[in-house]
C-alpha positions as CSV (number, residue, x, y, z in Angstrom):
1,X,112.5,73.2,124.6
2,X,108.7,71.9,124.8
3,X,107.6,75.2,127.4
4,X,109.5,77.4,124.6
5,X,107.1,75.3,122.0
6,X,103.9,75.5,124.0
7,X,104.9,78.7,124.7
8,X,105.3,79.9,120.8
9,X,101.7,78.2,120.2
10,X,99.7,79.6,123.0
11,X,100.8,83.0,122.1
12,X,99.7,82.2,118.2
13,X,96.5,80.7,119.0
14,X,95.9,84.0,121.0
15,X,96.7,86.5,118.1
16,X,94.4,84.5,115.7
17,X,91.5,84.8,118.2
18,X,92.0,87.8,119.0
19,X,91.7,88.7,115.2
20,X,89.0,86.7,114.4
21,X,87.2,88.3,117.1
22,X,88.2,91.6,115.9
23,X,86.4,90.9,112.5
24,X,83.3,89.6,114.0
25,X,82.3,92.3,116.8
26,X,83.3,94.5,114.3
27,X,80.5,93.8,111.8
28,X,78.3,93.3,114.3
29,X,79.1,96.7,116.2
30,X,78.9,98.5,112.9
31,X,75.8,96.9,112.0
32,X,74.4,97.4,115.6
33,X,74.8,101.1,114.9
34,X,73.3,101.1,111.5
35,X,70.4,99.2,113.0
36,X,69.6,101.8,115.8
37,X,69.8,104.6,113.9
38,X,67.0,103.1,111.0
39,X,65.1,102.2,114.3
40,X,65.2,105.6,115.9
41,X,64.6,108.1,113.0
42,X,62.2,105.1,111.5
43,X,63.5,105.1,108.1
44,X,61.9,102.5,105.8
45,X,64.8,102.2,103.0
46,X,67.5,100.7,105.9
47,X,70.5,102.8,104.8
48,X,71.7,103.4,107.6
49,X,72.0,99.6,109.0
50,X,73.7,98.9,105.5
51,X,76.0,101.8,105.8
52,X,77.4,100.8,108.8
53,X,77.3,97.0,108.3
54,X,80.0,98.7,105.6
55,X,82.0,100.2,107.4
56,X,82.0,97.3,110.4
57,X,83.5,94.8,107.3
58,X,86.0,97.3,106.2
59,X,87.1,98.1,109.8
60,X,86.8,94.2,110.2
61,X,89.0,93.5,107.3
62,X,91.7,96.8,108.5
63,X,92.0,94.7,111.8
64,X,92.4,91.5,110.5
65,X,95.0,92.7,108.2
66,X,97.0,94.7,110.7
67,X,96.6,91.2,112.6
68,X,98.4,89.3,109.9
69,X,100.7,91.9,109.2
70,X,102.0,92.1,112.4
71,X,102.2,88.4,112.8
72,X,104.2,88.2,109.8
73,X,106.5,90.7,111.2
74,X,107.3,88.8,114.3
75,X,107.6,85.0,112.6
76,X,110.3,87.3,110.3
77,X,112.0,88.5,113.9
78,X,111.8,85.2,115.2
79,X,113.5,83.4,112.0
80,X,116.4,85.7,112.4
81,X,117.3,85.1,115.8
């Protein structure tokens, strides 16, 4: 019964890092990108690094709610059984 436990909780803490990471490297991938592009074509207004910092927080968010979702979706599976 405690393996099944320890089991359960590994397997938890794994999905919640694994979303929490999926957050973070995407903000800071999307804001990488928006960063090299101002630094290569030199533009002085940055709308490029803020464009992309965008889009890495909305693809952050997508991931973290697909995370949740799908975590949801399995406690449900696990309460019927």
């Amino acid at each position: 019964m405690k393996d099944k436990k320890d089991k359960k909780f590994y397997l938890d803490l794994y999905d919640a890092t694994t979303v929490g990471f999926s957050v973070v490297f995407s903000i800071i991938i999307g804001g990488g990108i928006g960063y090299w592009i101002d630094n290569k074509y030199n533009t002085s207004h940055h709308w490029a690094f803020f464009f992309f910092l965008l889009v890495g927080i909305i693809a952050g968010f997508q991931n973290m709610y697909r995370g949740i979702k799908k975590y949801k979706k399995d406690e449900d599976n696990n309460e019927k059984t």
